[in-house]
Jmol script that loads the backbone (N, CA, C; Angstrom):
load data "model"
ATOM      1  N   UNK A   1       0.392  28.288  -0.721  1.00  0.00           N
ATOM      2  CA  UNK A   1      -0.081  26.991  -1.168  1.00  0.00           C
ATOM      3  C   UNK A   1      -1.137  27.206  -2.251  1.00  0.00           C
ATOM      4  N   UNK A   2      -1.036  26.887  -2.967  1.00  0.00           N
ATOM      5  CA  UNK A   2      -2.052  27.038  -4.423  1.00  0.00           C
ATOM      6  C   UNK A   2      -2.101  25.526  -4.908  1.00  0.00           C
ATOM      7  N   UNK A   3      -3.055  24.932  -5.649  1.00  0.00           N
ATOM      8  CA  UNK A   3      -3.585  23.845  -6.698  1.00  0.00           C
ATOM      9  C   UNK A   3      -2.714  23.781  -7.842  1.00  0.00           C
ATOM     10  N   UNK A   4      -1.980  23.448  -8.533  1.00  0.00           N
ATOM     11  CA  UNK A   4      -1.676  23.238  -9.650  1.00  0.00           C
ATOM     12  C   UNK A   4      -1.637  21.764 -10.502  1.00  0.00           C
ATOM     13  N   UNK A   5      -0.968  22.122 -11.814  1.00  0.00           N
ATOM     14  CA  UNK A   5      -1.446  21.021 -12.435  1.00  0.00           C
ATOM     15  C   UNK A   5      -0.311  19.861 -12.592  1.00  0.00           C
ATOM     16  N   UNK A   6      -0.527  18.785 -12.431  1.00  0.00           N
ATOM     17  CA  UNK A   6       0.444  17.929 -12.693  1.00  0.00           C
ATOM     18  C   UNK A   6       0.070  16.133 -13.458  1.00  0.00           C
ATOM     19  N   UNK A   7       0.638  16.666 -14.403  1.00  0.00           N
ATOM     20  CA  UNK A   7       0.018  14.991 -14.776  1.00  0.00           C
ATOM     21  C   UNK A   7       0.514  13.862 -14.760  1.00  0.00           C
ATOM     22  N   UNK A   8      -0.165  12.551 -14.963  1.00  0.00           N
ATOM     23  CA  UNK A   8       0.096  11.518 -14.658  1.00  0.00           C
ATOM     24  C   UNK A   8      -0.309  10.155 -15.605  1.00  0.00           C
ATOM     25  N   UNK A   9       0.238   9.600 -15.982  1.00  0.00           N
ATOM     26  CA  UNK A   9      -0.132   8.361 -17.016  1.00  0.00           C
ATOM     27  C   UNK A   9      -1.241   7.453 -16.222  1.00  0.00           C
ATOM     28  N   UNK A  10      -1.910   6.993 -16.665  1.00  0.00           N
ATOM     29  CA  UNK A  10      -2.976   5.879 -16.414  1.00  0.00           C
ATOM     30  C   UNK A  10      -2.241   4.880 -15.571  1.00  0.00           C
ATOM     31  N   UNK A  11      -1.534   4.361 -16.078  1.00  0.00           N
ATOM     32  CA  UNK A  11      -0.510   3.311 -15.373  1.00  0.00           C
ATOM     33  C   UNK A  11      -0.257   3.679 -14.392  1.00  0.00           C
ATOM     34  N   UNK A  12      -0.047   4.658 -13.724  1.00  0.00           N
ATOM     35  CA  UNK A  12       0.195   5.007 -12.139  1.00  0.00           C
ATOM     36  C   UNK A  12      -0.805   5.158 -11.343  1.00  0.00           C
ATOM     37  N   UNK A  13      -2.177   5.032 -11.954  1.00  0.00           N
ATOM     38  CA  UNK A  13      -3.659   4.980 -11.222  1.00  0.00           C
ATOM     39  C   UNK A  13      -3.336   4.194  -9.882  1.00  0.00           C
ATOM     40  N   UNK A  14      -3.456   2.995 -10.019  1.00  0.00           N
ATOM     41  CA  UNK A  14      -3.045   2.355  -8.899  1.00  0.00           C
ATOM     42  C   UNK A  14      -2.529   2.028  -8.052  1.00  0.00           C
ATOM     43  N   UNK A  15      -0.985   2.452  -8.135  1.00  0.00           N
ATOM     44  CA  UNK A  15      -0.216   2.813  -7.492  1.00  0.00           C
ATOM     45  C   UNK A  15       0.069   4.098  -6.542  1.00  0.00           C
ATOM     46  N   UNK A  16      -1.047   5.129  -7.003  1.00  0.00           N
ATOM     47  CA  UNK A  16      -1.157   6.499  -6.656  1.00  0.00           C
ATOM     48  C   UNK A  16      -1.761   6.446  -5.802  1.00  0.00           C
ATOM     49  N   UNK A  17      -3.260   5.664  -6.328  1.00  0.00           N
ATOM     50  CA  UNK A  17      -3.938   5.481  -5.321  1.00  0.00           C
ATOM     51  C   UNK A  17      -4.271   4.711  -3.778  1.00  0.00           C
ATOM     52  N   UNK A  18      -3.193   4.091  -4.141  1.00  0.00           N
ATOM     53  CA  UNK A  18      -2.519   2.947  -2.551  1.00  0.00           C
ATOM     54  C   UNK A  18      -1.542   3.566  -2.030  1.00  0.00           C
ATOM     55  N   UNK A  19      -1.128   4.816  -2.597  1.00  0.00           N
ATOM     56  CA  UNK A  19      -0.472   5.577  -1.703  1.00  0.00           C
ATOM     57  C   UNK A  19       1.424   5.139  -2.055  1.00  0.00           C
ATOM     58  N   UNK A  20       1.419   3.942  -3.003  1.00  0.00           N
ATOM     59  CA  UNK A  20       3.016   3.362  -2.828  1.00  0.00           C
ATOM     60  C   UNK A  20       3.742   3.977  -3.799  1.00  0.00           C
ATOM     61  N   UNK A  21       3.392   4.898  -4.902  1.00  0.00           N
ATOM     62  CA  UNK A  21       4.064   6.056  -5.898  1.00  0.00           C
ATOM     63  C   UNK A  21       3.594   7.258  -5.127  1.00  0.00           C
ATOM     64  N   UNK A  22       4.817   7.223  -4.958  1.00  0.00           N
ATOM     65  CA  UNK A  22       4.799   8.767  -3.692  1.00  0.00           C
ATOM     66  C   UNK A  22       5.794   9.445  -4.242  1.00  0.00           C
ATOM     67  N   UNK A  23       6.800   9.377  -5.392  1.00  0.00           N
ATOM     68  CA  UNK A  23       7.454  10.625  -6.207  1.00  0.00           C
ATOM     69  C   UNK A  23       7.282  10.195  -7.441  1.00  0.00           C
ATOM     70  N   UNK A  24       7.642  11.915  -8.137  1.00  0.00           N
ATOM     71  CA  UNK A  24       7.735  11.569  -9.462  1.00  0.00           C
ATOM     72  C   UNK A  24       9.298  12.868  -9.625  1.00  0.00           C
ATOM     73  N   UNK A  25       9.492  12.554 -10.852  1.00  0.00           N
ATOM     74  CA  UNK A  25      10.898  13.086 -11.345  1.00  0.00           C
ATOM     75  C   UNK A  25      10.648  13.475 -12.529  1.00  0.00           C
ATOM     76  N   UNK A  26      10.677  14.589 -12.573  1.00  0.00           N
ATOM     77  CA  UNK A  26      10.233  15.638 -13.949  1.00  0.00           C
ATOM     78  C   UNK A  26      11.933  16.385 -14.102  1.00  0.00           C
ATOM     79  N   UNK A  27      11.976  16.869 -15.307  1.00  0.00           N
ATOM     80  CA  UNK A  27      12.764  17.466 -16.097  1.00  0.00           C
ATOM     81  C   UNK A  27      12.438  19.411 -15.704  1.00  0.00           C
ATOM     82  N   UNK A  28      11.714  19.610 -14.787  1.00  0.00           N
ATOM     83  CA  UNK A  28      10.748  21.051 -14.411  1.00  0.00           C
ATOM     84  C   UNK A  28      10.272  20.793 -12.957  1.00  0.00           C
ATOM     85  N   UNK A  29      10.288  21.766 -12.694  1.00  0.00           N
ATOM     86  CA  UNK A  29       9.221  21.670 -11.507  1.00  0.00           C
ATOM     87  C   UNK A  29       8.136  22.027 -12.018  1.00  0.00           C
ATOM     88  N   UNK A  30       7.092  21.668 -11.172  1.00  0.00           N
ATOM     89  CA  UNK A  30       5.872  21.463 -11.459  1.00  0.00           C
ATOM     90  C   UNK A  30       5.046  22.472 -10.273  1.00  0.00           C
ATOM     91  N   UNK A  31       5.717  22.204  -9.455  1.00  0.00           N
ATOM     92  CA  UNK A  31       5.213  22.940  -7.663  1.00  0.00           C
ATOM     93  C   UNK A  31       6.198  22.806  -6.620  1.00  0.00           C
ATOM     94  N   UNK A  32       4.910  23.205  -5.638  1.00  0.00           N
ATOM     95  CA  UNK A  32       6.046  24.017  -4.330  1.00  0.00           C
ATOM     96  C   UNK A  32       6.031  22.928  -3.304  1.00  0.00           C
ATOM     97  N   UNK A  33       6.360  23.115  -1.504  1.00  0.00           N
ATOM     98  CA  UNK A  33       6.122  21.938  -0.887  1.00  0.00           C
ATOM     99  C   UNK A  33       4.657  22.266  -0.711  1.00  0.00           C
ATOM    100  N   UNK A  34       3.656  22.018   0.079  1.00  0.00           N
ATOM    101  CA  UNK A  34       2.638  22.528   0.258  1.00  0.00           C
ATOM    102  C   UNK A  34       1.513  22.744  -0.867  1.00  0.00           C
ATOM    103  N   UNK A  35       1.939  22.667  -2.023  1.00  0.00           N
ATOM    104  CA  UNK A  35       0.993  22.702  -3.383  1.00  0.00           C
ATOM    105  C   UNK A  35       0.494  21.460  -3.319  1.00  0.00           C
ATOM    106  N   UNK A  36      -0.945  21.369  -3.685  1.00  0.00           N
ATOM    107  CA  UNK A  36      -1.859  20.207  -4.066  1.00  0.00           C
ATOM    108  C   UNK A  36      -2.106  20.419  -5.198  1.00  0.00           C
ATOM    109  N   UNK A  37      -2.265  18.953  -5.743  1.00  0.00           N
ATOM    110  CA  UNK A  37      -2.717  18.246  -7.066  1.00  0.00           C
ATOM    111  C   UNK A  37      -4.254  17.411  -7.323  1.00  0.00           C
ATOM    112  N   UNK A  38      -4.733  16.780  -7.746  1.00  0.00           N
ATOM    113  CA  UNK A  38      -5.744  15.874  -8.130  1.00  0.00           C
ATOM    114  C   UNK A  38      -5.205  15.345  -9.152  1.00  0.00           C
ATOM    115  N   UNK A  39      -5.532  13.880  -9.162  1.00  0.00           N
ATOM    116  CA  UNK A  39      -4.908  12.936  -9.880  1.00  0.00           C
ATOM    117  C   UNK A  39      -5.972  11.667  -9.486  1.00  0.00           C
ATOM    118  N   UNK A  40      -6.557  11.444 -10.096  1.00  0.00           N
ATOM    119  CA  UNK A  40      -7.609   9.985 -10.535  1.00  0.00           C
ATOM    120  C   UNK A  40      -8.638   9.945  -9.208  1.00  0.00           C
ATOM    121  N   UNK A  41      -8.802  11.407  -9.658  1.00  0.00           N
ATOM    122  CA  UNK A  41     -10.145  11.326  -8.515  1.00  0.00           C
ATOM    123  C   UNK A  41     -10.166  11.949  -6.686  1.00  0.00           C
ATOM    124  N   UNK A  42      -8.440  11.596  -6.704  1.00  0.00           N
ATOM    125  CA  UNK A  42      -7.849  12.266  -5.298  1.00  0.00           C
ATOM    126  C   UNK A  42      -6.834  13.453  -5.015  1.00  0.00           C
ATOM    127  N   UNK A  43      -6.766  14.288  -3.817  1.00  0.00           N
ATOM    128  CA  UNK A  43      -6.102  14.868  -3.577  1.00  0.00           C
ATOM    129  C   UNK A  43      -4.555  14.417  -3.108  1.00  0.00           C
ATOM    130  N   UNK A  44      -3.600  15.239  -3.748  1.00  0.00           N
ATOM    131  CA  UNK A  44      -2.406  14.834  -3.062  1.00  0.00           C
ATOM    132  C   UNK A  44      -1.886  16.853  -2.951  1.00  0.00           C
ATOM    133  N   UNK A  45      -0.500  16.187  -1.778  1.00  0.00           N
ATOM    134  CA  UNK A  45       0.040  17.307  -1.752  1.00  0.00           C
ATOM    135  C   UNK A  45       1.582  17.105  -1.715  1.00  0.00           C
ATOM    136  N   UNK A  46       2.099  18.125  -2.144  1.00  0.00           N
ATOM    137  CA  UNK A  46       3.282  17.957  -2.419  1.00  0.00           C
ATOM    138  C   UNK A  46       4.174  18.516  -0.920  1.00  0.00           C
ATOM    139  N   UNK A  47       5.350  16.870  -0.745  1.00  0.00           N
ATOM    140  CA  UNK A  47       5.780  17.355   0.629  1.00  0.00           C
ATOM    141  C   UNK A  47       6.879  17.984   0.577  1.00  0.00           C
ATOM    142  N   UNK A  48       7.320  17.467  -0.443  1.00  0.00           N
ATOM    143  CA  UNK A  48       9.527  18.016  -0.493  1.00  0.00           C
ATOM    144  C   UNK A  48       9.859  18.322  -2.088  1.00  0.00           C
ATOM    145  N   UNK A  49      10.349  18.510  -2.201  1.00  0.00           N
ATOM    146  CA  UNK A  49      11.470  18.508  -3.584  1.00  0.00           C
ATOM    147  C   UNK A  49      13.051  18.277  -3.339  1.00  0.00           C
ATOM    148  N   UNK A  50      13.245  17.565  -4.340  1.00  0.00           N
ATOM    149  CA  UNK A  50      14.780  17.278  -4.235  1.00  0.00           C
ATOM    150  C   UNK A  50      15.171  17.275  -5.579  1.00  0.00           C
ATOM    151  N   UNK A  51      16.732  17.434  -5.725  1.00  0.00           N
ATOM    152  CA  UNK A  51      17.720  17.856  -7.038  1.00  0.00           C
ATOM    153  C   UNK A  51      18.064  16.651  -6.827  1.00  0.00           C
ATOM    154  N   UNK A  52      18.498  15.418  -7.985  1.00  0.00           N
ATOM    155  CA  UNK A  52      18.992  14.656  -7.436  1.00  0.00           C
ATOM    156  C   UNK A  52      19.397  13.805  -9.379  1.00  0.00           C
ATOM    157  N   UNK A  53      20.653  13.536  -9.179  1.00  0.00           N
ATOM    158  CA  UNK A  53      21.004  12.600 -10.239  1.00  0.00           C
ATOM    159  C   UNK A  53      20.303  11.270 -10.758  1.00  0.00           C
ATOM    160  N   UNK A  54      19.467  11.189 -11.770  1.00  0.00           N
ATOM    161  CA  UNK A  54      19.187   9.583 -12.416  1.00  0.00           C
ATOM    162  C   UNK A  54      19.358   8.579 -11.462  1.00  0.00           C
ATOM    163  N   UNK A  55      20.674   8.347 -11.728  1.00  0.00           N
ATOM    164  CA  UNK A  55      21.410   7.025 -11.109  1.00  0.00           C
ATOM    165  C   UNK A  55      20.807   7.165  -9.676  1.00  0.00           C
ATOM    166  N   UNK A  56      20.634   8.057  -8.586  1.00  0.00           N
ATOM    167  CA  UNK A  56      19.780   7.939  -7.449  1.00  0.00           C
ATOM    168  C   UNK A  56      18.400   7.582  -7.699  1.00  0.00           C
ATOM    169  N   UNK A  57      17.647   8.293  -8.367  1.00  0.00           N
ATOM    170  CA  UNK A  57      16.197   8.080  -8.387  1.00  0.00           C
ATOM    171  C   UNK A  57      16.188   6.616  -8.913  1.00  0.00           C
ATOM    172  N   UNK A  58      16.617   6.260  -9.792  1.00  0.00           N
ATOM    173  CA  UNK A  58      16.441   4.737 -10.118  1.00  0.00           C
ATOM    174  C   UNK A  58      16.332   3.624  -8.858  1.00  0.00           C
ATOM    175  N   UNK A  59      16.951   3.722  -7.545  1.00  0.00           N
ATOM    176  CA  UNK A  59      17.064   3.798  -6.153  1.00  0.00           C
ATOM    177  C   UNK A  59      16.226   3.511  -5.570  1.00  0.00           C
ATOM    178  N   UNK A  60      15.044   4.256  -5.927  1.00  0.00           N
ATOM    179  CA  UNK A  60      13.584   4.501  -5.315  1.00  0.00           C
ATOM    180  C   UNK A  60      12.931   4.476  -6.727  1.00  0.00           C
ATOM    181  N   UNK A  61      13.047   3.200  -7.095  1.00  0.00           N
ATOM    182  CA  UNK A  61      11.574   2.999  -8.422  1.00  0.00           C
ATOM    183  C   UNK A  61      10.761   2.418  -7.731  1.00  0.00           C
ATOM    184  N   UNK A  62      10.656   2.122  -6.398  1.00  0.00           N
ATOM    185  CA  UNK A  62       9.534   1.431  -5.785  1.00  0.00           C
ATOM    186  C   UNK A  62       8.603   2.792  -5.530  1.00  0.00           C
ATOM    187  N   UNK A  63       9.107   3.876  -5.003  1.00  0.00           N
ATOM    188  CA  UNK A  63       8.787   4.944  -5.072  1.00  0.00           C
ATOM    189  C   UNK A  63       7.906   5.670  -5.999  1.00  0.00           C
ATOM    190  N   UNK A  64       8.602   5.378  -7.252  1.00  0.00           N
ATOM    191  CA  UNK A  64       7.855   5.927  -8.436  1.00  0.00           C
ATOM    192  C   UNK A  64       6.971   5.648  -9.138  1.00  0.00           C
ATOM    193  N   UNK A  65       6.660   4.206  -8.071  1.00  0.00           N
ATOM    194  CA  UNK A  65       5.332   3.397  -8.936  1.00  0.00           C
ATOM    195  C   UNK A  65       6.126   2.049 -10.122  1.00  0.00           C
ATOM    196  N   UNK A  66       7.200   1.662  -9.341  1.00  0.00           N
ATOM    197  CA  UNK A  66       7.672   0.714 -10.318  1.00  0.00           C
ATOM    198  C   UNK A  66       8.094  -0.285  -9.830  1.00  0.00           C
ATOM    199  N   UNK A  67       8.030  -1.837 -10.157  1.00  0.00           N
ATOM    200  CA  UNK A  67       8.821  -2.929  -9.576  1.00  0.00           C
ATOM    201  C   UNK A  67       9.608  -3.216  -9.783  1.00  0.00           C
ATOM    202  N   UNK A  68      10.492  -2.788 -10.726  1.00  0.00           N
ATOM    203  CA  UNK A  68      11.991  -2.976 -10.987  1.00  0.00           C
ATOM    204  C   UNK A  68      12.397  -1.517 -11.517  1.00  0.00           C
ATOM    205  N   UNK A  69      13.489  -1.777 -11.551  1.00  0.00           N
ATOM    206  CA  UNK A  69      14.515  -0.571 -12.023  1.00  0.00           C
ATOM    207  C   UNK A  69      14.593  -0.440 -13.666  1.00  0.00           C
ATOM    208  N   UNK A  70      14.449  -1.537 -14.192  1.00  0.00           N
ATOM    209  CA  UNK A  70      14.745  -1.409 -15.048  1.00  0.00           C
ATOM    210  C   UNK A  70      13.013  -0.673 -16.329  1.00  0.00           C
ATOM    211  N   UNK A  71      12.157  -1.610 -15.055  1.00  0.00           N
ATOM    212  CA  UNK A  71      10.480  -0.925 -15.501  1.00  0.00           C
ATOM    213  C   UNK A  71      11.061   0.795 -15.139  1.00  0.00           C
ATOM    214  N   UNK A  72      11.194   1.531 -14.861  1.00  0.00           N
ATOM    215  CA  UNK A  72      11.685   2.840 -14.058  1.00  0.00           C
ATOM    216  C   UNK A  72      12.655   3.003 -15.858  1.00  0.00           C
ATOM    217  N   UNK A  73      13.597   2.611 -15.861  1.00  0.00           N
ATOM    218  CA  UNK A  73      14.307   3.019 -16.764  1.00  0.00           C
ATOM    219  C   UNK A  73      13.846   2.884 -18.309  1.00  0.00           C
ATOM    220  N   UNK A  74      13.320   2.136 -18.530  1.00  0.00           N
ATOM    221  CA  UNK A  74      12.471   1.949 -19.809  1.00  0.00           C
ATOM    222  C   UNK A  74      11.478   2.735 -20.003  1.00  0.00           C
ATOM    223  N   UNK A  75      10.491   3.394 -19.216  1.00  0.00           N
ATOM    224  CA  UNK A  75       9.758   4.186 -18.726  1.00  0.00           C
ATOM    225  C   UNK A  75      10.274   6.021 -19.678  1.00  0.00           C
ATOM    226  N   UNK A  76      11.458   6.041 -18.339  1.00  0.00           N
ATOM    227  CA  UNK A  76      12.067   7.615 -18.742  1.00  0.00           C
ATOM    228  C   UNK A  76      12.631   7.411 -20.440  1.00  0.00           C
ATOM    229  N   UNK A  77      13.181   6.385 -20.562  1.00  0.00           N
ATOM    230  CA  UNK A  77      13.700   6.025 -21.902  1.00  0.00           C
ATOM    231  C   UNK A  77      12.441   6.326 -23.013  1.00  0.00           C
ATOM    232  N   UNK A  78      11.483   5.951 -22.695  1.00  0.00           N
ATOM    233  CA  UNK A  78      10.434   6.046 -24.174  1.00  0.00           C
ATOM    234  C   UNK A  78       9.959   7.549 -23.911  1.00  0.00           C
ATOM    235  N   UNK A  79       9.598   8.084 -22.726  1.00  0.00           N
ATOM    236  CA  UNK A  79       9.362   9.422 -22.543  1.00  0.00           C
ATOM    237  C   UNK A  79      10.292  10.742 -22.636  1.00  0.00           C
ATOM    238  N   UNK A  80      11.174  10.062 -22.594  1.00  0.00           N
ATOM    239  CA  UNK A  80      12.966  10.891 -23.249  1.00  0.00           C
ATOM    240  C   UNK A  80      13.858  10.595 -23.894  1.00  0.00           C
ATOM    241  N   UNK A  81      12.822  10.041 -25.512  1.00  0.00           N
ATOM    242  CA  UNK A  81      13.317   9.667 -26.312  1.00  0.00           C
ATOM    243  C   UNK A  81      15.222  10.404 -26.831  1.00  0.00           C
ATOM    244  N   UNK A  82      15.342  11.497 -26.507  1.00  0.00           N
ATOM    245  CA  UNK A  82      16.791  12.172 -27.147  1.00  0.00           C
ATOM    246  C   UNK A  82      17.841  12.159 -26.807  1.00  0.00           C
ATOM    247  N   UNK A  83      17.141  11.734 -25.214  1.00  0.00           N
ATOM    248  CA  UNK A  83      18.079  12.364 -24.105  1.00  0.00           C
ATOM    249  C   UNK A  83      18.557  10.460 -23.824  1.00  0.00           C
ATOM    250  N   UNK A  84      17.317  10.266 -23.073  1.00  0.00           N
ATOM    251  CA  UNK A  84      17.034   8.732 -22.882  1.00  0.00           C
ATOM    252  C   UNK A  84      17.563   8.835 -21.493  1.00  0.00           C
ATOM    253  N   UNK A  85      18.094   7.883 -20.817  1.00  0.00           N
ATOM    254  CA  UNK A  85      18.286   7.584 -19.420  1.00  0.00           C
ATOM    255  C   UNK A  85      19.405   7.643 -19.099  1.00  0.00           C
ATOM    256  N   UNK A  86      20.397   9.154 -18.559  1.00  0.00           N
ATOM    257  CA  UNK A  86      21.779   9.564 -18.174  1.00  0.00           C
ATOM    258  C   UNK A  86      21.645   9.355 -17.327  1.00  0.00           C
ATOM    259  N   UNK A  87      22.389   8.501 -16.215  1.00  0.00           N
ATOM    260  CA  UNK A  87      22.367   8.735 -15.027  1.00  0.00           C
ATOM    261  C   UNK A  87      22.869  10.101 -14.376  1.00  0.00           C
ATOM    262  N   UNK A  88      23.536  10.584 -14.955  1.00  0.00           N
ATOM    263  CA  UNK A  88      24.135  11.962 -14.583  1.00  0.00           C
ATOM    264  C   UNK A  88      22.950  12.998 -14.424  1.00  0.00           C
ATOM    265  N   UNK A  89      22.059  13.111 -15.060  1.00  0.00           N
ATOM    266  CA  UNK A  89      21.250  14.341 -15.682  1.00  0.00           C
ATOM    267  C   UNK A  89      20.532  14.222 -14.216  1.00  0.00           C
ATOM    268  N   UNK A  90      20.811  15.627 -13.667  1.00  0.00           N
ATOM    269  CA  UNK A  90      20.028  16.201 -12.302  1.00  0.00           C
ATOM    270  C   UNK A  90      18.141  16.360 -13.034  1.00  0.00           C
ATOM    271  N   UNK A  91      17.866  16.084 -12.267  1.00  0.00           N
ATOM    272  CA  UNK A  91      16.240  15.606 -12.186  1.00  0.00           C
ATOM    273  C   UNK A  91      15.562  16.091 -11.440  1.00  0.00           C
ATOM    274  N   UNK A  92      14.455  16.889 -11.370  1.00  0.00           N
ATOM    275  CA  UNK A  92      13.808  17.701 -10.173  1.00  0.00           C
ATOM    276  C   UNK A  92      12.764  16.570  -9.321  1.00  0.00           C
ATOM    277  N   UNK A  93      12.891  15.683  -8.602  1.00  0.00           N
ATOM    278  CA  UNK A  93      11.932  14.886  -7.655  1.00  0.00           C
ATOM    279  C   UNK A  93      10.858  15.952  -6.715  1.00  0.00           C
ATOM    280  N   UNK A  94       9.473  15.553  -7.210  1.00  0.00           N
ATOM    281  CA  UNK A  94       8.240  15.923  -5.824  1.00  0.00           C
ATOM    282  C   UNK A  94       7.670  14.980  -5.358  1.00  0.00           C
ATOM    283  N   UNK A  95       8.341  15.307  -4.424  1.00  0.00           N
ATOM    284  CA  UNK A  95       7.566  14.125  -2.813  1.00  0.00           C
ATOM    285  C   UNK A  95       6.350  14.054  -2.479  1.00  0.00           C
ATOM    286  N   UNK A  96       5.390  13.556  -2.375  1.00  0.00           N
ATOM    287  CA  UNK A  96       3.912  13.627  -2.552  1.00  0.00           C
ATOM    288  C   UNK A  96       2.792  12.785  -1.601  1.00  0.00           C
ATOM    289  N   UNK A  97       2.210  12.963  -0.932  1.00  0.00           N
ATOM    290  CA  UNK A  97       0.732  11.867   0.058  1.00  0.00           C
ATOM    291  C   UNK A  97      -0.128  12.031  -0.343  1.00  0.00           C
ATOM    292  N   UNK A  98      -1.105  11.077  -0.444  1.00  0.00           N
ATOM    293  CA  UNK A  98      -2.491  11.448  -0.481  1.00  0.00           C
ATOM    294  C   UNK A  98      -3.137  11.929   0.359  1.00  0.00           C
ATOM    295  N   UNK A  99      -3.958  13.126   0.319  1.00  0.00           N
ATOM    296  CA  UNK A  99      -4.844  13.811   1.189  1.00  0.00           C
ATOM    297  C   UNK A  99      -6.621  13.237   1.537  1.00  0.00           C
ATOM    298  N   UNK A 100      -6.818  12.872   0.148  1.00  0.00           N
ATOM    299  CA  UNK A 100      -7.810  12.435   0.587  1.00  0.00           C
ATOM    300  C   UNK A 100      -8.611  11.711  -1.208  1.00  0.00           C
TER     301      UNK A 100
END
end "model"
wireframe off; spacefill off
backbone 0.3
color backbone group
C-alpha cells in the first residue's frame, strides 16, 4: 500500500467529498486496491479496479460524480478530445471511499 498521485477537477470537490463520486475511469491506472490518495483536503483509498467498456461506465455516472449520462459523456468528450466517447474503448475504473 503506498500514497500516490491522482488528480481531480474542481468540479468533483463536492461530490468527493459527500462521498457520492466513488469512481473514476482513466485511460491508465493510476493505483493499486489498497493505495491512498488526497484530494481536496481528504483521504481516500482505493478499493477495486475494474476493466470495463464506456458504454458500462456511463451506467454508473451517478458514481462518477454526475447527474446524467449525458453530463458523464460530455465530460470524457472535451477531455478526449481525438478519441471522444467510444463506447467500446475498455477503460481502467478505481473504486474509491473516503478515509477520512
Amino acid at each position: 500500500m503506498s500514497e500516490i498521485y491522482l488528480p481531480f477537477k474542481a468540479r468533483f470537490r463536492k461530490t468527493m467529498l459527500e462521498g457520492t463520486k466513488i469512481w473514476t475511469s482513466r485511460t491508465r491506472w493510476f493505483g493499486r486496491e489498497g493505495d491512498t490518495f488526497r484530494a481536496f483536503g481528504a483521504t481516500f483509498v482505493i478499493e477495486d479496479r475494474l476493466v470495463m467498456p464506456l458504454s458500462q461506465v456511463v451506467e454508473h455516472h451517478v458514481e462518477e460524480g454526475f447527474e446524467t449520462k449525458e453530463g458523464f459523456i460530455n465530460i470524457w468528450r472535451h477531455v478526449h478530445p481525438y478519441r471522444g466517447f467510444d463506447p467500446d474503448w475498455l477503460v481502467k475504473v478505481h473504486i474509491f471511499r473516503r478515509l477520512v
